[in-house]
C-alpha positions, 0 to 999 in steps of 0.5 A, spaced: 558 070 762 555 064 759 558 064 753 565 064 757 562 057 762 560 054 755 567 054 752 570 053 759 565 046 759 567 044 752 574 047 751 579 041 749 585 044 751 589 042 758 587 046 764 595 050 766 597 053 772 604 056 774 609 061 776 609 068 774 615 074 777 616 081 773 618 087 774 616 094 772 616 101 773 610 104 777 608 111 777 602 114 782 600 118 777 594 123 778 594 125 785 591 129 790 594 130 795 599 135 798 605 133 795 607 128 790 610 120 790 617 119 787 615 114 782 619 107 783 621 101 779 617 095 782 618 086 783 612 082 783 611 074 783 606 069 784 601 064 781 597 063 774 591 059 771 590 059 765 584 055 762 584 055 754 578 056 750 575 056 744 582 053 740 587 059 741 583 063 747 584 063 753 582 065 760 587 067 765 587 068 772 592 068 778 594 071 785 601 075 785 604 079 791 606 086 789 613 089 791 613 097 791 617 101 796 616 109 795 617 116 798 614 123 797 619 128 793 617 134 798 623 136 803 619 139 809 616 131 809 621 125 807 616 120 808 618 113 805 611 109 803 609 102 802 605 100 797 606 093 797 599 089 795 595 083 793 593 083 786 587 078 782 588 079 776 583 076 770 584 076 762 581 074 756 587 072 751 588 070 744 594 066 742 596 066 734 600 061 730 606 064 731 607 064 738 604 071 740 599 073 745 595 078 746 591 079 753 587 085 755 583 084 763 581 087 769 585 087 776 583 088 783 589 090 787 589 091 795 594 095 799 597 091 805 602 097 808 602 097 815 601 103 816 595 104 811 589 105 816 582 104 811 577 105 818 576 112 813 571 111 807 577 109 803 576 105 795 578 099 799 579 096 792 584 098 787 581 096 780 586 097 774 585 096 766 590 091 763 593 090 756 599 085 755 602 083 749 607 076 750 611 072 746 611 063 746 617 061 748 614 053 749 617 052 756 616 060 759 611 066 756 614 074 757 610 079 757 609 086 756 603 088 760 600 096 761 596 097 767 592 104 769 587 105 775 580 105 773 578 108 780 583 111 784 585 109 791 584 112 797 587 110 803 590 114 809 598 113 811 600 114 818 606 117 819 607 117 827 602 121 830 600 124 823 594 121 819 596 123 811 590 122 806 592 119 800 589 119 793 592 115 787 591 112 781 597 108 779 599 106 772 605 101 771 608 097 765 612 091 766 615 085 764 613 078 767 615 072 765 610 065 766 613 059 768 607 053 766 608 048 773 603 044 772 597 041 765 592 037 767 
């Protein structure tokens, strides 16, 4: 931690925020419920910061907005289920001289459904790893970005007068463009 605040203190370079949309494919992998999720294509869209550090490494930040509509694929129950979140994410990145960039973080994601009720004992927070790779272009960044659940999420779905329980860790890969607005 010490070693992130000192070059944050003494990094050269401009501190950058922007605007970041994707998409991807998720899949809610490794379940434990009574019947399966389909898996879906997703959206999501949002802000970044990024401050670099220590020449070609950077800290990147943001707050995005998670578009992820699913159903369950049993046909005694045609349940569609939405997943939609706010994720945090946070990595650590190294951009080479050539443009390419790697970045590997963590990110916490939390579930705003309107029919996800969290007064069980839930996993309130989704926390997922990530590895991405990306490409400088000078006026956007693309990447191509991995993330798997750490923990699974629990929650309980109502559906009408009927609670389902929910477990699901969710693994996604997407392609995300990063639009800088501002450096300062």
């Amino acid at each position: 931690m010490a070693l992130v605040v000192t070059g944050l203190l003494q990094a050269q370079e401009k501190f950058e925020i922007g605007l970041i949309a994707g998409g991807g494919y998720f899949n809610t992998g490794d379940l434990e419920n009574e019947f399966e999720f389909t898996n879906t294509f997703t959206a999501n869209g949002g802000v970044y910061f990024l401050k670099p550090v220590f020449k070609q490494q950077f800290v990147e930040s943001g707050l995005l907005y998670n578009f992820r509509e699913t159903a369950n694929d049993e046909s005694f129950l045609q349940v569609d289920i939405s997943l939609n979140s706010l994720e945090l994410p946070l990595n650590y990145g190294w951009k080479f001289n050539n443009g390419f960039i790697l970045k590997a973080g963590v990110s916490g994601v939390w579930l705003l459904g309107k029919n996800i009720e969290r007064d069980i004992k839930p996993n309130k927070l989704g926390i997922n790893g990530q590895l991405g790779v990306g490409y400088d272009l000078n006026r956007i960044k693309v990447f191509l970005n991995y993330q798997h659940g750490i923990n699974k999420a629990d929650f309980m779905y109502r559906h009408g007068d009927v609670g389902l329980f929910m477990k699901y860790r969710r693994s996604l890969i997407k392609l995300d463009v990063n639009v800088p607005i501002f450096k300062f």
